[in-house]
C-alpha positions in Angstrom: -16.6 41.7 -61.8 -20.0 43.2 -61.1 -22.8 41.9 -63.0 -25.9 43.6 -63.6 -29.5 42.6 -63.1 -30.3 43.0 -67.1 -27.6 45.4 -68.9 -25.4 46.2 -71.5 -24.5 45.4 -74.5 -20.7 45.0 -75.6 -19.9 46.9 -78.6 -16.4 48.4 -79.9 -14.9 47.2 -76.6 -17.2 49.8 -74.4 -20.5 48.6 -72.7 -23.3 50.7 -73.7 -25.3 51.5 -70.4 -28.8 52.1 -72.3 -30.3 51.7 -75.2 -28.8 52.9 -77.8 -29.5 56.2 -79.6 -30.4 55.5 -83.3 -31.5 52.5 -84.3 -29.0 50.7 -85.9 -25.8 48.7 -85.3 -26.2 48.9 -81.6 -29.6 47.8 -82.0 -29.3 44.8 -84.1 -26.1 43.8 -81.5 -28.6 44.4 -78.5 -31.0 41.7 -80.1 -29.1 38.8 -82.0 -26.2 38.5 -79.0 -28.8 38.5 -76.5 -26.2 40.0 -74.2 -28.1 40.4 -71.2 -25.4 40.2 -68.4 -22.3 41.5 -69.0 -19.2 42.5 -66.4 -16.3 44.8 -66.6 -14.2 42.1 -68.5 -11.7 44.7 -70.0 -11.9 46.1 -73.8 -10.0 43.4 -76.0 -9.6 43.7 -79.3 -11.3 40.9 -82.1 -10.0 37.8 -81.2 -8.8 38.3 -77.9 -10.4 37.0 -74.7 -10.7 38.9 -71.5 -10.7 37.6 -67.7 -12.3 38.4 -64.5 -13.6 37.1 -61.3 -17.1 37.4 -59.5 -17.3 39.5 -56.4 -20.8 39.3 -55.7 -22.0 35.7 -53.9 -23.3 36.9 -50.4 -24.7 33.1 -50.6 -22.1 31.4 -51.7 -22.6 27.6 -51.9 -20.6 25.9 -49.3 -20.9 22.5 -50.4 -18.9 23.1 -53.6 -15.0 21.2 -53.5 -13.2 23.2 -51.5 -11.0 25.5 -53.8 -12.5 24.6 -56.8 -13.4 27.4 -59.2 -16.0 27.4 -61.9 -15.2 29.6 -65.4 -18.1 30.4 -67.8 -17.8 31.7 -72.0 -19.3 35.0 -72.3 -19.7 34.8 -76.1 -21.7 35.4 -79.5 -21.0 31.2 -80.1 -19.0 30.6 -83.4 -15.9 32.2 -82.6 -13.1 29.3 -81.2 -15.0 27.9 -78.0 -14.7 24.3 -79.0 -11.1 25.3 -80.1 -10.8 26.6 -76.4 -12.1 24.0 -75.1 -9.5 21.0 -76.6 -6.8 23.8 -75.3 -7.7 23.6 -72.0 -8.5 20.3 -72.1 -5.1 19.3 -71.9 -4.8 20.3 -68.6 -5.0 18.4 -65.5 -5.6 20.8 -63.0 -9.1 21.7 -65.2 -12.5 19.3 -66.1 -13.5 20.8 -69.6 -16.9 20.6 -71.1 -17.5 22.2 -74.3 -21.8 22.2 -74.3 -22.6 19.7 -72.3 -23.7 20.0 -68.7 -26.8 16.6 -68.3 -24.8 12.9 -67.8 -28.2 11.7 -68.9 -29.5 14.7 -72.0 -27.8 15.5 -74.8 -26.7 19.5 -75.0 -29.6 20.2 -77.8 -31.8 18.7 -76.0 -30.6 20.6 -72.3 -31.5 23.9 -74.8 -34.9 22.6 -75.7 -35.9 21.9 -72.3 -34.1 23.9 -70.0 -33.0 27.0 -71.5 -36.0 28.1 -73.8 -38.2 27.5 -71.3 -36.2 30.2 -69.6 -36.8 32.4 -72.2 -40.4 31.5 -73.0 -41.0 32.7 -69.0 -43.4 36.3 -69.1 -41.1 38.4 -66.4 -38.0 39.0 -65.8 -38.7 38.0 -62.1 -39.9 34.7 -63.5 -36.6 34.2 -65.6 -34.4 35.0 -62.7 -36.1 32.6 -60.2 -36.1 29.9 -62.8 -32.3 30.7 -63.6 -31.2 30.2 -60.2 -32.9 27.3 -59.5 -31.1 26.0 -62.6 -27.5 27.2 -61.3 -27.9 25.7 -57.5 -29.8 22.2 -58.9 -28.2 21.3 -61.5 -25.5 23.0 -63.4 -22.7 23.7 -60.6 -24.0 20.5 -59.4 -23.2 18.3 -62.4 -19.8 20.6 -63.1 -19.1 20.1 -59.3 -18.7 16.2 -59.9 -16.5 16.1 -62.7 -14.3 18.1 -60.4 -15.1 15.6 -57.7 -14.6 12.7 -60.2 -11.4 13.9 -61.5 -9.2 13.9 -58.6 -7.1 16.2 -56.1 -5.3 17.4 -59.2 -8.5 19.2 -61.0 -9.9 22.2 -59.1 -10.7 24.7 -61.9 -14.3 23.3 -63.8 -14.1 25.2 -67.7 -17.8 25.3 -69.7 -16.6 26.7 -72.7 -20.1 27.2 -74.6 -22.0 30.4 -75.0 -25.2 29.3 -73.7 -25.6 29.9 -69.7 -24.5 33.5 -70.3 -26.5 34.0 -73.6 -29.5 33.0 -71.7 -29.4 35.3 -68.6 -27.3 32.8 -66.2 -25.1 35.8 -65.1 -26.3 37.1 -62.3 -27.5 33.5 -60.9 -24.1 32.5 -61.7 -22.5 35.2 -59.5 -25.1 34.8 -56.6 -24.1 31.4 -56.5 -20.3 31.4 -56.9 -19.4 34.7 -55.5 -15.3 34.7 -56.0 -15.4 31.1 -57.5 -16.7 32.5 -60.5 -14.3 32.9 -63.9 -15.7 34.4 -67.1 -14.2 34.6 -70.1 -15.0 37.2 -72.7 -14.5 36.0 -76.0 -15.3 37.8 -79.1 -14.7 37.3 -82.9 -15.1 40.2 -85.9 -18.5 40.2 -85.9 -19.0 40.0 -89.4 -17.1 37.0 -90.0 -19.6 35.7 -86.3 -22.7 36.9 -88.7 -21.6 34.7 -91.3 -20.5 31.7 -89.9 -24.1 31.6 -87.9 -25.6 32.4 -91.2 -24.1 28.9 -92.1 -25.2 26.8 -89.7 -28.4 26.1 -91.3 -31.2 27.8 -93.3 -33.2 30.8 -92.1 -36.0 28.2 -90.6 -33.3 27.4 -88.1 -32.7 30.9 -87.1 -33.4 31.4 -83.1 -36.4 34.0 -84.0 -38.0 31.2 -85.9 -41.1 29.9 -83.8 -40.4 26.2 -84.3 -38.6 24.2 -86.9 -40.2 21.3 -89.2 -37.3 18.3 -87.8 -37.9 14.3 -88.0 -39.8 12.5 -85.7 -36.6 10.7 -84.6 -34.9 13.8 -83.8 -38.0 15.5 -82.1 -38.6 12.8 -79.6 -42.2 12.3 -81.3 -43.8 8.6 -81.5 -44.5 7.4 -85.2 -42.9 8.3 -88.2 -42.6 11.7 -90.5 -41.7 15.1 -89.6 -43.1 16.9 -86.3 -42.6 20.6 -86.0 -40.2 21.4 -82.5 -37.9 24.1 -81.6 -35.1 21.3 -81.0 -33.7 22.2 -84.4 -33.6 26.3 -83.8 -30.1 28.0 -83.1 -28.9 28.3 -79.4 -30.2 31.7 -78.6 -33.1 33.1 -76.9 -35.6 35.5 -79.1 -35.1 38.9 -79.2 -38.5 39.5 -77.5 -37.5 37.3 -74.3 -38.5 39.5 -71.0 -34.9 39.3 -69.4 -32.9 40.8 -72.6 -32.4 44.3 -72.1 -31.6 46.1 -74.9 -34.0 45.2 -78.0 -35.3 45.9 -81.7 -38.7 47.4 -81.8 -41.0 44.1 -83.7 -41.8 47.2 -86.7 -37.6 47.4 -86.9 -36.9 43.6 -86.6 -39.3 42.8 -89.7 -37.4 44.9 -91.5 -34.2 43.6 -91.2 -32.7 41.0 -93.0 -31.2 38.0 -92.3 -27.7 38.9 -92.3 -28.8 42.8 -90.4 -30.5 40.3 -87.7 -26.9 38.3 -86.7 -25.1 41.2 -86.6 
């Protein structure tokens, strides 16, 4: 698999290589899957998933468990990862986690702080030096030792979630892996994906929403009442972040609605 420094879009099980002609469908894909890496991962049909290895990693970490290999979720969210995860779960030779990657932060709060500060950076230079510093430091390092702590019997580390590839970890990923690297293309009808996000939570909780009204308990703020954080906002960057690609004009995303936006 080759991954490209910004790039396409999967749509109808073909990757569109530019941006796409009218502004419609393709557009409001480009923006709400945020899919700025993607790899030759095959043309599956709804529901299925779709394999391939990383051939890219002229710097390969050497320090990783020897053998081990590392498989990523390439993925809109909402379509069977946690039900992938309990699968593969049951297998010795792989260490499952579903979102979580910090022994000492909880996944929502690994988004708040890691990931849309990713996104919030002005370049795409910025975003990719940031993402890699993120992959060598401390993502294969923490997947690394549950390999490590597992035994001789678990060489294959499984992060099922959709958030290192939604947020531009691709190429890092591959830098840093080189043939280690596994990613797994999984994909649900997208209507029934624009739904189910839909019903996560009101529209205030929607990604494109600048920051979300949440208790003080939940936002790590001092006192009591309510304090306004992007802690509560759905696990995808903004359709205006530097690194994605393939985007709605702002006069074409105001005029979309909710449901046109998840699409």
């Amino acid at each position: 698999m080759h991954f490209h420094r910004r790039v396409q879009i999967v749509g109808g099980g073909k990757y569109l290589n530019g941006p796409p002609g009218p502004r419609g469908i393709g557009a409001w894909r480009a923006a709400t899957t945020a899919a700025v890496v993607a790899g030759r991962l095959g043309a599956g049909g709804n529901g299925q998933m779709s394999t391939a290895s990383s051939q890219s990693g002229a710097s390969e970490d050497s320090s990783l468990p020897s053998g081990a290999v590392f498989a990523f979720v390439f993925s809109t969210g909402r379509c069977g990862t946690q039900h992938l995860a309990r699968v593969l779960g049951g297998a010795p030779e792989a260490v499952v986690t579903h979102e979580s990657e910090s022994p000492a932060l909880r996944p929502r709060d690994v988004v708040t702080r890691t990931y849309r500060r990713l996104a919030g950076l002005p370049t795409v230079a910025a975003h990719d030096a940031a993402a890699a510093r993120h992959v060598r430091r401390q993502l294969i390092p923490a997947l690394a030792a549950r390999l490590t702590a597992a035994g001789d019997v678990a060489h294959t580390a499984v992060y099922t979630g959709h958030v290192p590839l939604a947020y531009g970890l691709g190429p890092a990923l591959a830098d840093a892996l080189g043939t280690r690297l596994r990613v797994v293309r999984l994909r649900r009808e997208r209507l029934a994906t624009a739904l189910s996000l839909m019903a996560l939570g009101p529209p205030e909780e929607d990604a494109w929403t600048s920051d979300v009204a949440v208790p003080a308990v939940a936002a790590g703020l001092a006192g009591g009442g309510a304090g306004t954080s992007s802690r509560g906002l759905r696990w995808f960057p903004v359709p205006s972040a530097p690194f994605v690609a393939l985007r709605v004009e702002a006069p074409v995303w105001s005029r979309l609605n909710r449901f046109q936006r998840y699409l």
